[in-house]
C-alpha positions in Angstrom: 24.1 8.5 -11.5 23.6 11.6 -9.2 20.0 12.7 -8.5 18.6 16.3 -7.3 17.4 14.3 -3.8 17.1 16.5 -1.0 19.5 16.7 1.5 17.0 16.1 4.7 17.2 12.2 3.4 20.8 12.3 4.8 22.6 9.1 3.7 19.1 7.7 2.4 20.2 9.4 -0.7 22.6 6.8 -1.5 20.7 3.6 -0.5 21.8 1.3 -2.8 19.3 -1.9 -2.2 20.6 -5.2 -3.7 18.4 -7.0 -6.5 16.5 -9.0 -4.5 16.5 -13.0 -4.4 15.5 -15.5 -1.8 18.2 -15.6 0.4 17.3 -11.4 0.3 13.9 -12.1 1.6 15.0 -14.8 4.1 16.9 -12.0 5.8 14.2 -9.6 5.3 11.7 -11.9 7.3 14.3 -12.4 10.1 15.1 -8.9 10.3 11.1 -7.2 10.5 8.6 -8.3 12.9 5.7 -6.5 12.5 4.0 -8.1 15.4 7.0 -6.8 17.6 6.1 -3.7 16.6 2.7 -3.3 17.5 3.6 -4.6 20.3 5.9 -1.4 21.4 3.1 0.9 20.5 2.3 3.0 24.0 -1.3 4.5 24.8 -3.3 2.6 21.8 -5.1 -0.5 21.7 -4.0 -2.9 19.4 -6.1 -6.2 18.7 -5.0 -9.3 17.1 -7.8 -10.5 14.9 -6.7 -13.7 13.2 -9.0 -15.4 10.2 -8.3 -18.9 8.4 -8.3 -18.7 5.0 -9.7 -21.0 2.6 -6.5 -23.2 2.9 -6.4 -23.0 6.5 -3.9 -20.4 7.2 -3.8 -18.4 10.3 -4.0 -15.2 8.8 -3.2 -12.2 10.9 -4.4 -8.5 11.4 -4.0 -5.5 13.5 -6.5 -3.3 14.4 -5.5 -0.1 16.0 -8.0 1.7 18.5 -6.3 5.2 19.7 -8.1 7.2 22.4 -9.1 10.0 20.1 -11.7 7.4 18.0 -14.6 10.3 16.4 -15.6 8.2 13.4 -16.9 5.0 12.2 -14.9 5.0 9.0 -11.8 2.3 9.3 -9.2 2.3 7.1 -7.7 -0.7 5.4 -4.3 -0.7 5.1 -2.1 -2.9 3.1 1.7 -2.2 3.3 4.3 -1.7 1.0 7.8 -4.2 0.7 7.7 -5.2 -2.7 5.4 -8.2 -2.0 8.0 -10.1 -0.4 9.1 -8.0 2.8 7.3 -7.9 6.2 5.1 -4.3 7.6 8.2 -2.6 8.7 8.5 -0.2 12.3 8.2 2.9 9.4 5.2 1.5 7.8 3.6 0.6 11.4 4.4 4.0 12.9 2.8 5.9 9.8 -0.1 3.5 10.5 -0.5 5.0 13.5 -0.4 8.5 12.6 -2.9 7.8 9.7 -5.2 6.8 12.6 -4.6 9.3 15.1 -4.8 12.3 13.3 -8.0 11.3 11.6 -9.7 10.0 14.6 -11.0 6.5 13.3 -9.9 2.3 13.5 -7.5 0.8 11.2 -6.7 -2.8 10.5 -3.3 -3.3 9.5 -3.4 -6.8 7.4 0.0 -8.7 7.8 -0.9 -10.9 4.4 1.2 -13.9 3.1 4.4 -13.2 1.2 5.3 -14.1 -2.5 8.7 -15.6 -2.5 6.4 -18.2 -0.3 2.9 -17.3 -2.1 3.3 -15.4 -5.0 0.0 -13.9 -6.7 -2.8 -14.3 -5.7 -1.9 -15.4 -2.4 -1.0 -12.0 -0.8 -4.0 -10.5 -2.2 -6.4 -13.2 -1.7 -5.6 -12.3 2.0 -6.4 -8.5 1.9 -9.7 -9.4 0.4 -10.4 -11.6 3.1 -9.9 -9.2 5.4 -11.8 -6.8 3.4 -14.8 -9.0 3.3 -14.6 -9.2 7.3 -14.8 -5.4 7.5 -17.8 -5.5 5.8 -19.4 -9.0 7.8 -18.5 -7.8 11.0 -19.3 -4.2 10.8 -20.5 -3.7 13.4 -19.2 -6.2 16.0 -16.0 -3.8 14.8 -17.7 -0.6 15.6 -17.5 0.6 12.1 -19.3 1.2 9.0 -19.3 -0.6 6.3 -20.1 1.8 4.0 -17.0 3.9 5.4 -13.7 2.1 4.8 -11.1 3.7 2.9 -8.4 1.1 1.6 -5.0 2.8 1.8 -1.2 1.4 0.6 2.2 2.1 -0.3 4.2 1.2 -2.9 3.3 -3.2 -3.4 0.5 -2.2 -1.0 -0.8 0.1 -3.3 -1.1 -2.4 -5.9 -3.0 -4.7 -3.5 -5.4 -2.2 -2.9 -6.2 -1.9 -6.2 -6.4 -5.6 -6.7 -9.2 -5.5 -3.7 -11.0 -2.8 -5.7 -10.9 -4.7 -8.7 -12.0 -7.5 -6.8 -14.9 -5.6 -5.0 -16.4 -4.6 -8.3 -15.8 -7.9 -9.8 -17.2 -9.8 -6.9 -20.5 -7.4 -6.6 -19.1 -6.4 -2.8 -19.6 -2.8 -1.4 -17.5 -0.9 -2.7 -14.3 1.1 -0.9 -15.3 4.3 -0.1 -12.2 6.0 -1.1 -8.5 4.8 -2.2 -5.3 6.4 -1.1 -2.2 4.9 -3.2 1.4 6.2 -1.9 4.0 5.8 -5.0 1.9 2.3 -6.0 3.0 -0.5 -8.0 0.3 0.2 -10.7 1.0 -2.8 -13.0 3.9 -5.1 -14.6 4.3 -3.5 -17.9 7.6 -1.8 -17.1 7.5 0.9 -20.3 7.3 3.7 -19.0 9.8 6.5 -19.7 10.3 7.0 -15.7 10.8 3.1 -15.3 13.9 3.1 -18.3 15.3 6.3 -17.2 15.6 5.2 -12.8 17.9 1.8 -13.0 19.8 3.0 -10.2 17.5 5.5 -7.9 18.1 5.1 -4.0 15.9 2.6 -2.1 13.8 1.0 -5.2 14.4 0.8 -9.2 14.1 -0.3 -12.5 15.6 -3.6 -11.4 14.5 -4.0 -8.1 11.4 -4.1 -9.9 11.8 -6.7 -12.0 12.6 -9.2 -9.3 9.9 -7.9 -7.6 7.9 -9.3 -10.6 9.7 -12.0 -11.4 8.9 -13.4 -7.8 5.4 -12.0 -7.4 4.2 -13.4 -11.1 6.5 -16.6 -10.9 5.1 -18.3 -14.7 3.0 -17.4 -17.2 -0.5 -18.4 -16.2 -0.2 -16.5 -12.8 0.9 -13.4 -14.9 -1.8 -13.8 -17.5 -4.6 -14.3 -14.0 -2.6 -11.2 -12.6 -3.0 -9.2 -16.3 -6.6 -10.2 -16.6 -7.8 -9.1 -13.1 -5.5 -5.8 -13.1 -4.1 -4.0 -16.1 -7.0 -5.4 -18.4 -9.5 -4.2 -15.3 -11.1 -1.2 -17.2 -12.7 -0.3 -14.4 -12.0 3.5 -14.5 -15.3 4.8 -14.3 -15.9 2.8 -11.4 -13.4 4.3 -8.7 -14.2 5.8 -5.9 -12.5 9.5 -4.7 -8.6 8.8 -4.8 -5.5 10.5 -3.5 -2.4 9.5 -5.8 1.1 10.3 -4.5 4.6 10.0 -6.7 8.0 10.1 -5.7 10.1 12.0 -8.2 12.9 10.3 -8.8 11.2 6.9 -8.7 11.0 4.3 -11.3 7.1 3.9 -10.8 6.3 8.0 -11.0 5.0 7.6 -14.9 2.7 5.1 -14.0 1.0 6.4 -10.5 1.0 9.6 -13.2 -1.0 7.2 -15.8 -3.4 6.0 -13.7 -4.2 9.5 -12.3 -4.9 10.9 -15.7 -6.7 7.9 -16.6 -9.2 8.2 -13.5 -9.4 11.8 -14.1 -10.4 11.9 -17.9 -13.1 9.0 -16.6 -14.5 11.8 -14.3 -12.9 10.7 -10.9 -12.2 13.1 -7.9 -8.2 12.7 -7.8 -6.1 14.1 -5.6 -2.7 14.3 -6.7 0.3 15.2 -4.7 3.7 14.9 -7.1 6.1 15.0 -4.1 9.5 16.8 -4.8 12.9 15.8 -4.1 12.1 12.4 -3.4 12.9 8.8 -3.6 10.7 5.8 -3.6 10.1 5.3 0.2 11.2 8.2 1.3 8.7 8.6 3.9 10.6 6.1 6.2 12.9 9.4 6.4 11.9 11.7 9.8 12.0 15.1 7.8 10.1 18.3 7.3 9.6 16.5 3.9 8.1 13.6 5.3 6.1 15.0 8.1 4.4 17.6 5.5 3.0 14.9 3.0 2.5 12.8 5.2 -0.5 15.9 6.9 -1.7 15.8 3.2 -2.9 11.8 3.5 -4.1 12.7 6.7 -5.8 15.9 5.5 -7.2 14.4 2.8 -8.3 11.1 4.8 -10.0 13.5 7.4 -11.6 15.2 4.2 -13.4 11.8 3.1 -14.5 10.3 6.5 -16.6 13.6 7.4 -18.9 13.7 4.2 
C-alpha cells in the first residue's frame, strides 16, 4: 500500500525491512558498531565508563562531554533498534545534538541485546546505569536530581521500564521523560497497529518479532506485563514530551499513553509529527532537523527550571 510520506525521505519511503530473525540480527551486530562511532566524533569528549553487572558482564557506556557544558542536568539515553539492533551512527549523531544544543552530559548506554538476553536483560542494564547516575553524581559532575531519561522507539520502552522501576524500587525519580515514537507495550490492538502491516522502516509485523524475541515464553511476558502495562503509575510521571510518527504502527499507542498521562494531570508535550515514518529521523531533512529543535527545545525548557 502507498502512504502520503513526504518526499524529503527520498527512497526511505519505500524501505521495506525484512521480518526479523536471528540470522537478521547476526548481520545487524556485524554491520553497527556503536563504539566505532563514538569514536569518529570530532571536538567532544567521549568517556568509556564500563560497570559489571550482577552476572559479571562488562557493561558499556558513553558519556558525551561537548565544550559548550552550562548545566548539571545529564541525560540518559537509551536507543532505539527494536531491542535486538546495536546504537546506530543516526542514533549516535542525534545523541550528540541532544547534548550540544542543550548544553549538558549524556550517557549513551550500549545495553545487552535480546536475541542474546531477551527481557529483562536489556533493561536490567539501563537501570544499572541509572542507578550510577544517581551514586556517582557528583564524581560525574552532575545532579542527581537533574537527569532526564530520553529514547526512541525500543528505547523508549526501556525508559519507561526504568521509570517503572524507579518508582517501584523507591529510587529518585527521573526528572523528565522524552519518548520518540516508543514501544509503549505488547498488546498489539490498536487501530494504527492493524491498519500499518506494511509502513516503510518498521510495522505491524516487524513488531511482532520484535516481541516474539524480546518476550521469548510466557513467564518473561507475564514479568514484562506485570512491571509495564499493569504499572498504573500514571499519576506518578514526571513532565514528558511524547512524539508519533504518522504512518507508524505504534502512533495509537504513544497517543494512548499521552492521553492517559494527561487525564492523570501530567505536563505532556505532544508533538504528532506529519508525513512521517517510524524512524524517520535517521533521514537529513528540513523534516528531521525541525523536530528534532523541538526535543532540544523542550529539553533546554526542563534543565533551566
Amino acid at each position: 500500500m502507498k502512504y502520503a510520506i513526504d518526499k524529503q525521505f527520498g527512497i526511505w519511503r519505500y524501505a521495506r525491512q525484512p521480518v526479523m530473525g536471528k540470522w537478521f540480527f547476526k548481520l545487524g551486530e556485524k554491520m553497527l558498531n556503536t563504539e566505532k562511532y563514538f569514536r569518529a566524533i570530532k571536538n567532544i569528549q567521549v568517556t568509556n565508563i564500563e560497570q559489571i553487572t550482577p552476572e559479571g558482564y562488562a557493561l558499556k557506556s558513553y558519556m558525551i562531554t561537548t565544550q559548550c557544558v552550562t548545566s548539571d542536568a545529564v541525560i540518559l539515553y537509551l536507543h532505539g533498534g527494536g531491542f535486538c539492533f546495536k546504537g546506530s551512527d543516526a542514533h549516535v549523531a542525534n545523541a550528540v545534538k541532544y547534548a550540544q544544543g542543550v548544553g549538558c552530559k549524556l550517557l549513551f548506554v550500549d545495553y545487552r541485546l535480546a536475541h542474546n538476553h531477551p527481557y529483562p536483560t536489556p533493561e536490567d542494564d539501563c537501570i544499572l546505569m541509572y542507578k550510577y547516575l544517581i551514586d556517582n553524581a557528583e564524581i560525574v559532575g552532575i545532579s542527581a536530581q537533574k537527569i532526564i531519561i530520553a529514547g526512541d522507539s525500543a528505547g523508549g520502552n526501556l525508559t519507561l521500564g526504568v521509570f517503572y522501576a524507579a518508582c517501584r524500587q523507591g529510587l529518585q525519580k527521573p526528572a523528565g521523560l522524552m519518548l520518540i515514537y516508543p514501544v509503549v507495550h505488547n498488546k498489539m490492538q490498536t487501530a494504527s497497529m492493524k491498519q500499518f502491516v506494511d509502513t516503510p522502516m518498521w510495522h505491524a509485523k516487524l513488531n511482532k518479532a520484535m516481541w516474539d524475541t524480546y518476550l521469548p515464553h510466557k513467564e518473561v511476558a507475564n514479568l514484562f506485563a506485570q512491571n509495564h502495562v499493569e504499572a498504573n503509575l500514571y499519576a506518578a510521571f514526571p513532565k514528558t514530551y511524547i512524539e508519533t510518527a504518522q504512518f507508524d504502527c505504534l502512533r495509537d499507542e504513544a497517543l494512548d499513553l499521552a492521553n492517559q498521562l494527561q487525564t492523570a494531570g501530567v505536563d505532556v508535550t505532544l508533538n504528532q509529527t506529519q508525513g512521517t515514518m517510524h524512524g524517520y529521523d535517521q533521514v537529513d531533512c528540513q523534516i528531521s532537523r525541525d523536530n528534532i529543535q523541538k526535543r532540544i527545545d523542550w529539553l533546554v525548557r526542563m534543565v533551566s527550571r
